[in-house]
N, CA and C atoms of all chains as a GROMACS GRO file, in nm:
protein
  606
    1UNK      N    1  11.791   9.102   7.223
    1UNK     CA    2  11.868   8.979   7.204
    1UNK      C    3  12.017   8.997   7.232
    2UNK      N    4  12.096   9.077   7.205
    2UNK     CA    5  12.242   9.138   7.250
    2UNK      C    6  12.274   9.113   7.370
    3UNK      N    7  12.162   9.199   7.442
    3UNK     CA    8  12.164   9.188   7.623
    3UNK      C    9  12.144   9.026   7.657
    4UNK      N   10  12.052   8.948   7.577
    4UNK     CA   11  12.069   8.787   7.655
    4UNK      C   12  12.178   8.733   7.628
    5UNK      N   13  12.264   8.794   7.510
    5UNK     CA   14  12.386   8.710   7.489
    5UNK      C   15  12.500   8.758   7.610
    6UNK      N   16  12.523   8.904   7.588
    6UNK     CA   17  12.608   8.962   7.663
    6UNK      C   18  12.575   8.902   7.833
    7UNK      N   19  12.498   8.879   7.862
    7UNK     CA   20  12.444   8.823   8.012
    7UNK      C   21  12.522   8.671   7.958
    8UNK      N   22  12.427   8.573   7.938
    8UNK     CA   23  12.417   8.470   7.914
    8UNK      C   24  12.593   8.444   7.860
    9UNK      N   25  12.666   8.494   7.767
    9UNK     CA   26  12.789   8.459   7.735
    9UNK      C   27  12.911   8.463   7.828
   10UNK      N   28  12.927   8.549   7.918
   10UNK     CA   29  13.010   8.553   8.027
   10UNK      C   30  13.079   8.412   8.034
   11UNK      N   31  13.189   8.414   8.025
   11UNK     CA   32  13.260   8.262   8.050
   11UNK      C   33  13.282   8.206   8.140
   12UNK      N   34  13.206   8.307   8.313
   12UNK     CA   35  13.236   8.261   8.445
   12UNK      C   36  13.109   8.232   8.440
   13UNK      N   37  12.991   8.178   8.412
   13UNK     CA   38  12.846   8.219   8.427
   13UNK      C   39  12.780   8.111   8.458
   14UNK      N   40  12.736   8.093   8.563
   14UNK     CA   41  12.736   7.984   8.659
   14UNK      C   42  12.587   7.905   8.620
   15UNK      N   43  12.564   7.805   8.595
   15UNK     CA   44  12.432   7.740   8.570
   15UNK      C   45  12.331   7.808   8.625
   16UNK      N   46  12.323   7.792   8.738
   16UNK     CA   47  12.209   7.864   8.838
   16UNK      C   48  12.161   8.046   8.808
   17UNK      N   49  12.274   8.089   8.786
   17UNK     CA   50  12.271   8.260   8.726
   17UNK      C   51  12.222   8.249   8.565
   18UNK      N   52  12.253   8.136   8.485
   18UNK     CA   53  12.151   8.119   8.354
   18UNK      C   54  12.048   8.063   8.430
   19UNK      N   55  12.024   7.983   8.461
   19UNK     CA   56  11.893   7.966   8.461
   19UNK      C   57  11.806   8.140   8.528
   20UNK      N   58  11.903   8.133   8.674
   20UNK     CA   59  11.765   8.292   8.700
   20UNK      C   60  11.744   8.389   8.566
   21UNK      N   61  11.859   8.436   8.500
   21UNK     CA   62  11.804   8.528   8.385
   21UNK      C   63  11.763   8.478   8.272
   22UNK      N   64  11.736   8.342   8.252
   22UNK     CA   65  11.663   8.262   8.175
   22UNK      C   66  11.446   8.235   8.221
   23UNK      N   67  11.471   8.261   8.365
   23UNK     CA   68  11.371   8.264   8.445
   23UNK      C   69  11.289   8.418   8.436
   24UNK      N   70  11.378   8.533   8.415
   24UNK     CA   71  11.340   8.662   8.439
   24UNK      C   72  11.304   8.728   8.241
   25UNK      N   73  11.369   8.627   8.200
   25UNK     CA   74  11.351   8.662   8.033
   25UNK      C   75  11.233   8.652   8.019
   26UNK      N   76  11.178   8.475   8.081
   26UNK     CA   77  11.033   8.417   8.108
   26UNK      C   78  10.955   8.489   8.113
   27UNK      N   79  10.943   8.547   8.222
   27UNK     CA   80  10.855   8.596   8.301
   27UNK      C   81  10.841   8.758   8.220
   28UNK      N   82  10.943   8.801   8.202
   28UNK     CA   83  10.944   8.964   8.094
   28UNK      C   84  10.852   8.911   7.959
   29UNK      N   85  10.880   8.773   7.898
   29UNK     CA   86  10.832   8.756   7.782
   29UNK      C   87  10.663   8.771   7.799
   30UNK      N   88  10.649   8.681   7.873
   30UNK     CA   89  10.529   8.634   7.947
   30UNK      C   90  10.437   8.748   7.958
   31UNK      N   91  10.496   8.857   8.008
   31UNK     CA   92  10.406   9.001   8.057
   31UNK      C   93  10.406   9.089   7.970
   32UNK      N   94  10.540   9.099   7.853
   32UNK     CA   95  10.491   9.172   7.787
   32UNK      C   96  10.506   9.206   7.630
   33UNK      N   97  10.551   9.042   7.629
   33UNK     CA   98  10.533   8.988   7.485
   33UNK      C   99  10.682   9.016   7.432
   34UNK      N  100  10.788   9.085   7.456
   34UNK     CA  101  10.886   9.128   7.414
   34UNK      C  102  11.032   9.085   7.494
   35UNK      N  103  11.115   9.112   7.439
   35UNK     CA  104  11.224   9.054   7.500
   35UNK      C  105  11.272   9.174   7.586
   36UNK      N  106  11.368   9.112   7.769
   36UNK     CA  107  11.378   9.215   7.807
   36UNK      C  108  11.521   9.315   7.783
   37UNK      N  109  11.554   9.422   7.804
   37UNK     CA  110  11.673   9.513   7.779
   37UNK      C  111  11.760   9.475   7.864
   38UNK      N  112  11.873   9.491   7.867
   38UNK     CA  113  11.962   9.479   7.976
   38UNK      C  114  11.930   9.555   8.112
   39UNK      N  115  11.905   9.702   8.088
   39UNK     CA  116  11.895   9.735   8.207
   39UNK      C  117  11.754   9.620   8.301
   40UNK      N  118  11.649   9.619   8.225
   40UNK     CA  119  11.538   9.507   8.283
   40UNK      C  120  11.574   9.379   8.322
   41UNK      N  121  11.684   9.355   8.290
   41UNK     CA  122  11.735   9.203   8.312
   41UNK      C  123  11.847   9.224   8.468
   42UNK      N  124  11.927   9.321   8.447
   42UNK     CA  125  11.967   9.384   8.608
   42UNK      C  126  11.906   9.400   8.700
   43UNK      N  127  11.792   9.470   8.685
   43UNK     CA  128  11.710   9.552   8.764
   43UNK      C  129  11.612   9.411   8.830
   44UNK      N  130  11.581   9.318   8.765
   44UNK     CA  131  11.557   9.174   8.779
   44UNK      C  132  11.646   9.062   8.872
   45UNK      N  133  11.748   9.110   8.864
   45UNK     CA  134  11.862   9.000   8.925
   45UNK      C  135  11.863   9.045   9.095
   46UNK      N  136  11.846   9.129   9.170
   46UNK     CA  137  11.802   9.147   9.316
   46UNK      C  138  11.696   9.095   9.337
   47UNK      N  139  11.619   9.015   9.276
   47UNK     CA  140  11.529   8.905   9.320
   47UNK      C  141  11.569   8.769   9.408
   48UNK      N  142  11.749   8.774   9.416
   48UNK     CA  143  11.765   8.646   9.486
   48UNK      C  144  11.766   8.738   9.591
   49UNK      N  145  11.780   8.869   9.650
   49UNK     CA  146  11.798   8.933   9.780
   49UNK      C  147  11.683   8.839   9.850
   50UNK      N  148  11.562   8.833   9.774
   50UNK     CA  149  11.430   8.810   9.856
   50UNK      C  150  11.433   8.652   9.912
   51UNK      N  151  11.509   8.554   9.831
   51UNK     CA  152  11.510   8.405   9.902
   51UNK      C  153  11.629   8.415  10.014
   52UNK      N  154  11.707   8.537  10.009
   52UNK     CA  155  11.791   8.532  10.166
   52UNK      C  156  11.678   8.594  10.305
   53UNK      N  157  11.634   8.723  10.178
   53UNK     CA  158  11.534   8.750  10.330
   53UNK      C  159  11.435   8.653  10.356
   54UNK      N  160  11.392   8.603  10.289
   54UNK     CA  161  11.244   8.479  10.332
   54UNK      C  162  11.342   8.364  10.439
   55UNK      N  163  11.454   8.342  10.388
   55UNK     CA  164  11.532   8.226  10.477
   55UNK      C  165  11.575   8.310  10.580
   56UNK      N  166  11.606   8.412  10.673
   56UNK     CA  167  11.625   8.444  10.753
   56UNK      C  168  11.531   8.502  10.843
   57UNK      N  169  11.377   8.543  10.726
   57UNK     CA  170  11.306   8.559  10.818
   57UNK      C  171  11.211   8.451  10.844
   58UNK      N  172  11.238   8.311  10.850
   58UNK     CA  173  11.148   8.196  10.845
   58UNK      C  174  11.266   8.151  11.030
   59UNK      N  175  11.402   8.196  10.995
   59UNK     CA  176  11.475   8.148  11.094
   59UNK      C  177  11.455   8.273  11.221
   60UNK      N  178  11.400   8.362  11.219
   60UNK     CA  179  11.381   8.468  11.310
   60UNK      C  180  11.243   8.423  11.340
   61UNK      N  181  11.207   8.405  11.323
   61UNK     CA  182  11.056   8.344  11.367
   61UNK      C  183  11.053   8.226  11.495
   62UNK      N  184  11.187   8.145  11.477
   62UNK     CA  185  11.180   8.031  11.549
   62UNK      C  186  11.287   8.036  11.652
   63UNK      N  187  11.363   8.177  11.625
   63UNK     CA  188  11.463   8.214  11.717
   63UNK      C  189  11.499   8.348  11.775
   64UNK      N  190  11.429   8.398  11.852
   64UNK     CA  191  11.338   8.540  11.850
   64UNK      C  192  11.431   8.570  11.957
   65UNK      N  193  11.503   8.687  11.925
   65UNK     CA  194  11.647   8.742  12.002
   65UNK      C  195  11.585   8.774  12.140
   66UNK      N  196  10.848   7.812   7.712
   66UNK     CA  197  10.974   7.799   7.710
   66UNK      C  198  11.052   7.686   7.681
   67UNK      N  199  11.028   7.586   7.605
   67UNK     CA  200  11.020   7.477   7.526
   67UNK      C  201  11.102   7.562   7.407
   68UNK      N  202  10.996   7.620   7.323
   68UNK     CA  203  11.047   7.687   7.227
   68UNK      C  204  11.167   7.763   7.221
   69UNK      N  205  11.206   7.786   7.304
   69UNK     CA  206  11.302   7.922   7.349
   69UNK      C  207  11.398   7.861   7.423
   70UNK      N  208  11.418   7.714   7.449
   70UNK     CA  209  11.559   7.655   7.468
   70UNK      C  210  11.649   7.640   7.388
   71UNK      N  211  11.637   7.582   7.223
   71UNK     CA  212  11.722   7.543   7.141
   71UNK      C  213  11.768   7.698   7.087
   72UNK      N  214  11.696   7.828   7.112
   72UNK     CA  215  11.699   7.951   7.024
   72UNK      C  216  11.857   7.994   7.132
   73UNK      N  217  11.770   7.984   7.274
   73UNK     CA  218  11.897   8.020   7.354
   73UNK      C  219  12.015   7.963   7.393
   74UNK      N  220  12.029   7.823   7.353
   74UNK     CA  221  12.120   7.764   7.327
   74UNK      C  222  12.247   7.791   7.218
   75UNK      N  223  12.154   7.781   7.125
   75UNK     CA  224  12.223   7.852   6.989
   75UNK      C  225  12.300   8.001   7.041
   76UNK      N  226  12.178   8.079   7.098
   76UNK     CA  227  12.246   8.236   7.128
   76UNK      C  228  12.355   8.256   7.191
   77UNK      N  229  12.352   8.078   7.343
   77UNK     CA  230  12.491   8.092   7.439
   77UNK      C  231  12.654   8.071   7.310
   78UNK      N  232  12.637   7.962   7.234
   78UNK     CA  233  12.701   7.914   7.172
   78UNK      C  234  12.801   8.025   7.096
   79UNK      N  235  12.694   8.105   7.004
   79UNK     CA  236  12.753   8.254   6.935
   79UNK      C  237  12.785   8.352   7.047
   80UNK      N  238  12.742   8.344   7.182
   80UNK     CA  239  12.786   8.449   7.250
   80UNK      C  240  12.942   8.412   7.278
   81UNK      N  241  12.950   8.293   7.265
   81UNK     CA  242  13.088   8.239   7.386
   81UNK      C  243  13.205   8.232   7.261
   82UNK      N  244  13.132   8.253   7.148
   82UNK     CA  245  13.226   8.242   7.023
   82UNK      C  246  13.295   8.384   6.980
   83UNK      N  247  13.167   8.497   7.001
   83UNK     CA  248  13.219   8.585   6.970
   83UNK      C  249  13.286   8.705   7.130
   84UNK      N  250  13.251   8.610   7.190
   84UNK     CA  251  13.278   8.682   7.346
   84UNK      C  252  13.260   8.833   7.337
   85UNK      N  253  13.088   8.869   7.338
   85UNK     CA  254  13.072   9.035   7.313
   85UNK      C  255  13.124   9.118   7.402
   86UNK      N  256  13.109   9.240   7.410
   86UNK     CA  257  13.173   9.310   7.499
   86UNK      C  258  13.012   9.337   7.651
   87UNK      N  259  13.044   9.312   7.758
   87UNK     CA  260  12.918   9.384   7.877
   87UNK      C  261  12.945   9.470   7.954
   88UNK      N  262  12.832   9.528   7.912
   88UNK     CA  263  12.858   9.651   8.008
   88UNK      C  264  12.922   9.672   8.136
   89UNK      N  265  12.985   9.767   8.191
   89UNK     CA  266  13.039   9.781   8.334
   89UNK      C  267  12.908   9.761   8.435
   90UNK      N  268  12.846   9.802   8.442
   90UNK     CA  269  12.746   9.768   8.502
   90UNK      C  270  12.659   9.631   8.500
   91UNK      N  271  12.644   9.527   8.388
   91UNK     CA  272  12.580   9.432   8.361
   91UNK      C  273  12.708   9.322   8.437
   92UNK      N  274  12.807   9.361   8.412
   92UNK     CA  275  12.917   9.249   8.452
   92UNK      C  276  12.899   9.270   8.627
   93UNK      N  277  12.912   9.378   8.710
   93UNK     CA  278  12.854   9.415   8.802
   93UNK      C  279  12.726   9.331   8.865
   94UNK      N  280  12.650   9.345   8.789
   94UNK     CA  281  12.541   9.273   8.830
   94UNK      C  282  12.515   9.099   8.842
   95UNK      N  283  12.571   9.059   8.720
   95UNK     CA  284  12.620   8.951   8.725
   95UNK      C  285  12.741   8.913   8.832
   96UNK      N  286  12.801   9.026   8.911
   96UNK     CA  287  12.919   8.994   9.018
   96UNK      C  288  12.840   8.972   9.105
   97UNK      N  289  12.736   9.060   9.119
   97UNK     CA  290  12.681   9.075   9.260
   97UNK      C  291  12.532   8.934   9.276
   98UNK      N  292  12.506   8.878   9.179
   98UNK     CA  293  12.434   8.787   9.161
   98UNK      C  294  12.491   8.673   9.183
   99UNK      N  295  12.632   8.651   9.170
   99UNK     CA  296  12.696   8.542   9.185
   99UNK      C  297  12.731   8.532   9.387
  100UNK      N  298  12.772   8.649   9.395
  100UNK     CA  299  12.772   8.652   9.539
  100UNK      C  300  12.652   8.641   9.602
  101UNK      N  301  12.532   8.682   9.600
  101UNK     CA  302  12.392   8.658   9.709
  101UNK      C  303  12.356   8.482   9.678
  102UNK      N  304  12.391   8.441   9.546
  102UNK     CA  305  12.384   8.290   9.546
  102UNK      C  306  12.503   8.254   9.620
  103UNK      N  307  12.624   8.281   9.686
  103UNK     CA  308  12.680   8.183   9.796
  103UNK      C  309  12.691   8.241   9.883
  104UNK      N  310  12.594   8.358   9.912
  104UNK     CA  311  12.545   8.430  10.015
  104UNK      C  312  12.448   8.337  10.121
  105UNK      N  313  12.361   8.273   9.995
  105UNK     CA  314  12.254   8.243  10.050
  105UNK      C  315  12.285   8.082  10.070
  106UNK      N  316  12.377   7.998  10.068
  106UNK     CA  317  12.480   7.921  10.046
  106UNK      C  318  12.526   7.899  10.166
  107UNK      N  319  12.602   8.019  10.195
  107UNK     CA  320  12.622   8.041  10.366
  107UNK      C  321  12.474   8.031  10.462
  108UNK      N  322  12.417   8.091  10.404
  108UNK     CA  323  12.309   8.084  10.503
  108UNK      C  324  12.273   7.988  10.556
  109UNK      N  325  12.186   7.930  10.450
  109UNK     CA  326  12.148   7.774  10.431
  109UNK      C  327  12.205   7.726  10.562
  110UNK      N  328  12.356   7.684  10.514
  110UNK     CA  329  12.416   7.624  10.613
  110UNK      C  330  12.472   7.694  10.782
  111UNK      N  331  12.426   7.781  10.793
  111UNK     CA  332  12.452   7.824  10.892
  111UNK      C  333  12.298   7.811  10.994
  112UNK      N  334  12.194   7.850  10.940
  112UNK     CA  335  12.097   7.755  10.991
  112UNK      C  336  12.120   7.597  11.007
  113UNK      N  337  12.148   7.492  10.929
  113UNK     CA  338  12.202   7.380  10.907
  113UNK      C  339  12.261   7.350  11.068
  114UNK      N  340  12.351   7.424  11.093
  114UNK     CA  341  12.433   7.397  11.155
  114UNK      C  342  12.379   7.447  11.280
  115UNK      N  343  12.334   7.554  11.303
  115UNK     CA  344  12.208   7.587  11.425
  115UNK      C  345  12.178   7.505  11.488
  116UNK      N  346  12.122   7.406  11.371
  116UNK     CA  347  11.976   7.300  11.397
  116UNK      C  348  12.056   7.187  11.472
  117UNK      N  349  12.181   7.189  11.488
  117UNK     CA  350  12.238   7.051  11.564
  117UNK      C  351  12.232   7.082  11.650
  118UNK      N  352  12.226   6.967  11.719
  118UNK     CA  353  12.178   7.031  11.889
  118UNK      C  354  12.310   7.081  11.975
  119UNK      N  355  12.308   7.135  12.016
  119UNK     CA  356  12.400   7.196  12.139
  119UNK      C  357  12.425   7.133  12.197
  120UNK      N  358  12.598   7.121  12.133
  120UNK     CA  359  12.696   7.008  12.234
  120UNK      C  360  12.732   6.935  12.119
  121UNK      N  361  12.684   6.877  11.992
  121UNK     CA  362  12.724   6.832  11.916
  121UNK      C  363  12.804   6.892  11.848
  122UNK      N  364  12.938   6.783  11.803
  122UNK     CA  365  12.966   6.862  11.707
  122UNK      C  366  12.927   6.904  11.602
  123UNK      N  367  12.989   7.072  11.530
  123UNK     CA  368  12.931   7.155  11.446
  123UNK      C  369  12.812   7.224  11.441
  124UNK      N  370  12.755   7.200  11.616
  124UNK     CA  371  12.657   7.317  11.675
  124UNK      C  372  12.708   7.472  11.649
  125UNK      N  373  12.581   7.530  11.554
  125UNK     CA  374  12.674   7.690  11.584
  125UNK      C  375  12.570   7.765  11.629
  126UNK      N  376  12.626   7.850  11.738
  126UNK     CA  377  12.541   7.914  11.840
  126UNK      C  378  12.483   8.012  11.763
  127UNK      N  379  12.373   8.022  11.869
  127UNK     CA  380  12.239   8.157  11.794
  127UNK      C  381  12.329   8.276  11.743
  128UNK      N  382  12.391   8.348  11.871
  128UNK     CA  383  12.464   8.433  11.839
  128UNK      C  384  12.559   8.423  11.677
  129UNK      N  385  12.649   8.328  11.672
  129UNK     CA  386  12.712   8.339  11.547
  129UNK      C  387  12.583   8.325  11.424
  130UNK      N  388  12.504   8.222  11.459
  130UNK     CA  389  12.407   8.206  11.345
  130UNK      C  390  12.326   8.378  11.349
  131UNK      N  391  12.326   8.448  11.477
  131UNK     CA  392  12.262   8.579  11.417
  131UNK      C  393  12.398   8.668  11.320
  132UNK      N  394  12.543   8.635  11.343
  132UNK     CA  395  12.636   8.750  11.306
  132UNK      C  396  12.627   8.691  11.140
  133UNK      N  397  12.572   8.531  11.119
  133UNK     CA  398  12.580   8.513  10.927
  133UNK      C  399  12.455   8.602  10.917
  134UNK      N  400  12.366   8.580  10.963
  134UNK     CA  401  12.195   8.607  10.961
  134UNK      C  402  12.269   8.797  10.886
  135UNK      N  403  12.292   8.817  11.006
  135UNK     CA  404  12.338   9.043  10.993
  135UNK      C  405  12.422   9.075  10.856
  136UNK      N  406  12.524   8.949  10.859
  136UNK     CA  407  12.582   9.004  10.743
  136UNK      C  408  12.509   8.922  10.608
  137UNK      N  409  12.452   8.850  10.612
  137UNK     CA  410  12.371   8.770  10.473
  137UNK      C  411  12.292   8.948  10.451
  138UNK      N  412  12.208   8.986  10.543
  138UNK     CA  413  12.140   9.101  10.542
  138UNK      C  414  12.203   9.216  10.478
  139UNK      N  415  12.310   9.226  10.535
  139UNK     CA  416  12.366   9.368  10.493
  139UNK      C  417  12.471   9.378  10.326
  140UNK      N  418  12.482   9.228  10.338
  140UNK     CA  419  12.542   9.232  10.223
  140UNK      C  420  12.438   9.260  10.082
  141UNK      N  421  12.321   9.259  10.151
  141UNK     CA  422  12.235   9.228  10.017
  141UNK      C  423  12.237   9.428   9.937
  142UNK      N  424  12.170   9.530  10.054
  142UNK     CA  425  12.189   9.654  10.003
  142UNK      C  426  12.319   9.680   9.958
  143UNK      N  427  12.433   9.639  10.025
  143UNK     CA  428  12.546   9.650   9.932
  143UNK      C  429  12.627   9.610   9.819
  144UNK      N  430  12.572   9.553   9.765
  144UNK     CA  431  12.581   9.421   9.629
  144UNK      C  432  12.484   9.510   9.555
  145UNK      N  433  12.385   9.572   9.568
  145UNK     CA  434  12.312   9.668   9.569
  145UNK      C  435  12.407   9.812   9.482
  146UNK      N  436  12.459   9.870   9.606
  146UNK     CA  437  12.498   9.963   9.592
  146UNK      C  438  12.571   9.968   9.488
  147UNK      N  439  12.682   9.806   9.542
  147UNK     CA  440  12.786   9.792   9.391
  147UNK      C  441  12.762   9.800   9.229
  148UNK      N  442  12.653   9.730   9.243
  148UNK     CA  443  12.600   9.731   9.101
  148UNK      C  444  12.548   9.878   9.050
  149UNK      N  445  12.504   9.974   9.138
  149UNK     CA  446  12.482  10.103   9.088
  149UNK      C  447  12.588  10.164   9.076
  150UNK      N  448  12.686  10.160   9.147
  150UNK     CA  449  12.770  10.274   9.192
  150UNK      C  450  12.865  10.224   9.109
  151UNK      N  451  12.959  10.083   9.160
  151UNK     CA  452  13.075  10.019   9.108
  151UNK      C  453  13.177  10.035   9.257
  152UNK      N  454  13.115  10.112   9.351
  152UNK     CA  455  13.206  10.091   9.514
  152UNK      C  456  13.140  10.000   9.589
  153UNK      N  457  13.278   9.945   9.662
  153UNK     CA  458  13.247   9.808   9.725
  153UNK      C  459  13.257   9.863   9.889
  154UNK      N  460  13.233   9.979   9.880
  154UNK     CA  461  13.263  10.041  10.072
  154UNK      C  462  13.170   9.938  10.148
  155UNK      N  463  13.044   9.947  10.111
  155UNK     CA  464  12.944   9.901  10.213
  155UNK      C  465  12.937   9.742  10.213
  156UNK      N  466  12.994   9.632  10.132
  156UNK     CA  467  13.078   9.543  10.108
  156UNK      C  468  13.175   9.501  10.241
  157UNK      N  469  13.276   9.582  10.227
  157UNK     CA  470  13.415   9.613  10.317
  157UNK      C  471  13.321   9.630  10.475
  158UNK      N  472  13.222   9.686  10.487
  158UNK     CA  473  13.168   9.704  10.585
  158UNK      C  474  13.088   9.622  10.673
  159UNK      N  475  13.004   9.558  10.601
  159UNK     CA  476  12.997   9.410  10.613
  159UNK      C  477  13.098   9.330  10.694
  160UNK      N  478  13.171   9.323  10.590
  160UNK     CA  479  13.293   9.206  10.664
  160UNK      C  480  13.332   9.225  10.756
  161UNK      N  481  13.366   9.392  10.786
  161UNK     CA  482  13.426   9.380  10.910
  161UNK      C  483  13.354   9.423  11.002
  162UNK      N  484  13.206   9.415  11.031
  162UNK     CA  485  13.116   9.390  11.085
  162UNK      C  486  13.102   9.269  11.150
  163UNK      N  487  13.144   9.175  11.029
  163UNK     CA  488  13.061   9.037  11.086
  163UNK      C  489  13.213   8.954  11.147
  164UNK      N  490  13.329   8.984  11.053
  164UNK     CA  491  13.419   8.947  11.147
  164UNK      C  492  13.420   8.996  11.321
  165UNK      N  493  13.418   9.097  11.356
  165UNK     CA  494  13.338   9.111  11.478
  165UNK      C  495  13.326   9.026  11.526
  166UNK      N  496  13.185   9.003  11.512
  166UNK     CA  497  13.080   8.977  11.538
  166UNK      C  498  13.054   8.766  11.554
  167UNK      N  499  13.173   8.721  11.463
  167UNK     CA  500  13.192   8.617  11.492
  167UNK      C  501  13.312   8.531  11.554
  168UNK      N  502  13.229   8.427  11.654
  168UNK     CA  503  13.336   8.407  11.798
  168UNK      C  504  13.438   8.319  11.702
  169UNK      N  505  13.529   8.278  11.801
  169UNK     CA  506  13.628   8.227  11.787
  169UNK      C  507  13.616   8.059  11.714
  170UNK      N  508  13.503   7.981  11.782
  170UNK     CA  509  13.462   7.860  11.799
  170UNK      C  510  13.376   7.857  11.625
  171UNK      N  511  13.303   7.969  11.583
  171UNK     CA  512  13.258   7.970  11.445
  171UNK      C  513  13.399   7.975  11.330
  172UNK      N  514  13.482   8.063  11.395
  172UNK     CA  515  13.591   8.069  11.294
  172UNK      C  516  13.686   7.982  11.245
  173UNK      N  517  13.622   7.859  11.339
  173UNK     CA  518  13.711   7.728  11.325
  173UNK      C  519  13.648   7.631  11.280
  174UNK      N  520  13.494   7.658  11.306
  174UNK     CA  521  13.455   7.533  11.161
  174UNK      C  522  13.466   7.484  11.097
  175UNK      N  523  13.456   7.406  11.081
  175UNK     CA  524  13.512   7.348  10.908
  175UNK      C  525  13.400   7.348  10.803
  176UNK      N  526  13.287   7.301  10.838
  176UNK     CA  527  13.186   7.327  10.748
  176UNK      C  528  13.162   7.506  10.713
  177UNK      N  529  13.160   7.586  10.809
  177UNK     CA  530  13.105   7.721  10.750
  177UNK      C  531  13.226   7.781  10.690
  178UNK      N  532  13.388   7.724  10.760
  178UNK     CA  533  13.470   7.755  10.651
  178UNK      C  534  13.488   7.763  10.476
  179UNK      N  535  13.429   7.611  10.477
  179UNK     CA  536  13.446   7.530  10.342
  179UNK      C  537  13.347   7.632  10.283
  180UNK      N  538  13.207   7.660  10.353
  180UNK     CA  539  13.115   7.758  10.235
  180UNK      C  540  13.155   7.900  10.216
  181UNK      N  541  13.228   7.923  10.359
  181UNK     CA  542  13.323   8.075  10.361
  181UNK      C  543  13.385   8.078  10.217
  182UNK      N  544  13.447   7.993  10.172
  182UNK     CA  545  13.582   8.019  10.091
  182UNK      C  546  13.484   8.047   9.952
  183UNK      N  547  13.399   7.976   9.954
  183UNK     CA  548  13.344   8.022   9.810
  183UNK      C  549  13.286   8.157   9.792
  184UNK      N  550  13.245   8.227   9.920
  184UNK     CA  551  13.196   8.364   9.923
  184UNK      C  552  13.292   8.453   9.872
  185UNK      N  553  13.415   8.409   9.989
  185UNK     CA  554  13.588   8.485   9.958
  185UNK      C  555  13.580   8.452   9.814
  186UNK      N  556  13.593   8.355   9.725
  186UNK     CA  557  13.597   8.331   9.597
  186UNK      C  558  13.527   8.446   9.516
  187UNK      N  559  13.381   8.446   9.541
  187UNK     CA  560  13.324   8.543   9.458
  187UNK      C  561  13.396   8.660   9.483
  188UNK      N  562  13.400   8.719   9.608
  188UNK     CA  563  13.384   8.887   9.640
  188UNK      C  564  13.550   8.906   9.586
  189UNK      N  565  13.602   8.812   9.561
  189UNK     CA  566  13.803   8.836   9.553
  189UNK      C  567  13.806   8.878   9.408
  190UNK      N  568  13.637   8.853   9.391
  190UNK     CA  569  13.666   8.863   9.216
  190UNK      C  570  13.572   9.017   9.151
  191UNK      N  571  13.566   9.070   9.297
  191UNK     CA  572  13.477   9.212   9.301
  191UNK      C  573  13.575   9.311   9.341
  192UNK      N  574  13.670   9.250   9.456
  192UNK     CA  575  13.812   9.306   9.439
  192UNK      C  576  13.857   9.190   9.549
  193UNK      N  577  13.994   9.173   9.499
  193UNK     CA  578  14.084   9.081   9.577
  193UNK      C  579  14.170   9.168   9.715
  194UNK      N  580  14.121   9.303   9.706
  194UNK     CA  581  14.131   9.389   9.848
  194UNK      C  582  14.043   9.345   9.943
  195UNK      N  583  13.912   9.324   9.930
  195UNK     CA  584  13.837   9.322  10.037
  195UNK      C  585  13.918   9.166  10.096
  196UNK      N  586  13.873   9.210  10.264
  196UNK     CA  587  13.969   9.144  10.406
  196UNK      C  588  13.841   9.003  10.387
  197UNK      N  589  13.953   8.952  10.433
  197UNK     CA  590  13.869   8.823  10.494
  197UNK      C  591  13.814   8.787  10.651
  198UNK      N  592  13.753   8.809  10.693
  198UNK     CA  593  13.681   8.761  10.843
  198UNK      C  594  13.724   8.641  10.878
  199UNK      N  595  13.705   8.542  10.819
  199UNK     CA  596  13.709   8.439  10.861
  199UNK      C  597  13.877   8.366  10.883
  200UNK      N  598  13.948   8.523  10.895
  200UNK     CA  599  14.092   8.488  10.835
  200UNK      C  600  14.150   8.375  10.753
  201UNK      N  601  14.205   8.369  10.597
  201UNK     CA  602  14.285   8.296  10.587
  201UNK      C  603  14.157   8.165  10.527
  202UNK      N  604  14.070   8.175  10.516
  202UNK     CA  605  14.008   8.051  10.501
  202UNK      C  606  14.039   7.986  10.346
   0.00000   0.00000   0.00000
C-alpha cells in the first residue's frame, strides 16, 4: 500500500499514468490476490513500450521501406 | 475494481497530504512513463500526418514519418536504461539521431511541433540539458 501511494501521490501525475498503474495494480491483484511492491509496479510500467511498438509496427506493414 | 476506487481515492488524497518520500528509481519510472505516453503522442500524429495525401498541406513524408517511427523506437530501450541506471546517454542519442534524420520541411510543422513541445516538456524534466532537434520548439 506505501508503493500505491508513493506512485499514485506524485503531484505531476498525469491521469492516464494513474489510471495505467491503477490498471497494473488490477491485473497484480487479479493474479495473485495481493497487492503489488513497487519494484512490480515499475517493472509493469514498460508496458506502454508495447502500444508504440504495435503502432509502428501496424504502420511498417503498410509502408515497407 | 468497483471496490477499490473509493479505497484508492482516499489513498491519493493522504498521499498528496502527506507528500511521501519515492524512491529514486520509482520517480524515474514514473519520468520515463510520462515520456513514452507523449512518445506515443508523437507518433500517433506523425502517422496522422503521413496519411494526408502528398501535396497537401501537413503531408509528412515517409522518410520523416520513418526518422519519428526510429526515434519513438529507440527512445523506448532508453527510458529503459534511465529508469535502471538514472543516465540519460542513450536518451541524448536519440535526439541527435533523429534531429538528423529530420528534413527541414518536418521541422517546420506546426502540428508535429505543437506535439514536439510536450515531449521537450517531459524529457526537460529528466534533464533540462538534453538538446532539442526540433530546435527551439
Amino acid at each position: 500500500m506505501p508503493a500505491l501511494m508513493a506512485i499514485l501521490a506524485i503531484e505531476q501525475a498525469s491521469m492516464p499514468l494513474i489510471l495505467m498503474v491503477l490498471g497494473i495494480i488490477k491485473a497484480h491483484v487479479n493474479a495473485t490476490g495481493k497487492f503489488p511492491s513497487e519494484d512490480e509496479i515499475i517493472a509493469a510500467i514498460p508496458i506502454k513500450a508495447e502500444a508504440i511498438k504495435e503502432l509502428w509496427a501496424a504502420w511498417d506493414v503498410t509502408h515497407p521501406a | 475494481m468497483k471496490r477499490l476506487t473509493p479505497l484508492v481515492l482516499l489513498v491519493v488524497m493522504l498521499g498528496c497530504a502527506s507528500n511521501p518520500a519515492l524512491s529514486p528509481k520509482a520517480q524515474r519510472a514514473v519520468q520515463a512513463g510520462k515520456v513514452l505516453d507523449v512518445v506515443q503522442a508523437l507518433s500517433e500524429t506523425a502517422i496522422n500526418l503521413n496519411a494526408v495525401p502528398s501535396g497537401q498541406p501537413g503531408h509528412l513524408t515517409n522518410n520523416d514519418t520513418r526518422a519519428v517511427r526510429d526515434f519513438a523506437l529507440a527512445i523506448i530501450p532508453a527510458c529503459q536504461s534511465y529508469v535502471d541506471t538514472g543516465t540519460f546517454a542513450g536518451i541524448q542519442t536519440a535526439l541527435d539521431s533523429f534531429g538528423k534524420a529530420l528534413s527541414a520541411n518536418a521541422r517546420v510543422s506546426v502540428t508535429l511541433k505543437a506535439v514536439w513541445t510536450l515531449v521537450q516538456l517531459q524529457l526537460a524534466i529528466i534533464s533540462p540539458l538534453l538538446a532539442n532537434p526540433m530546435g527551439g520548439a
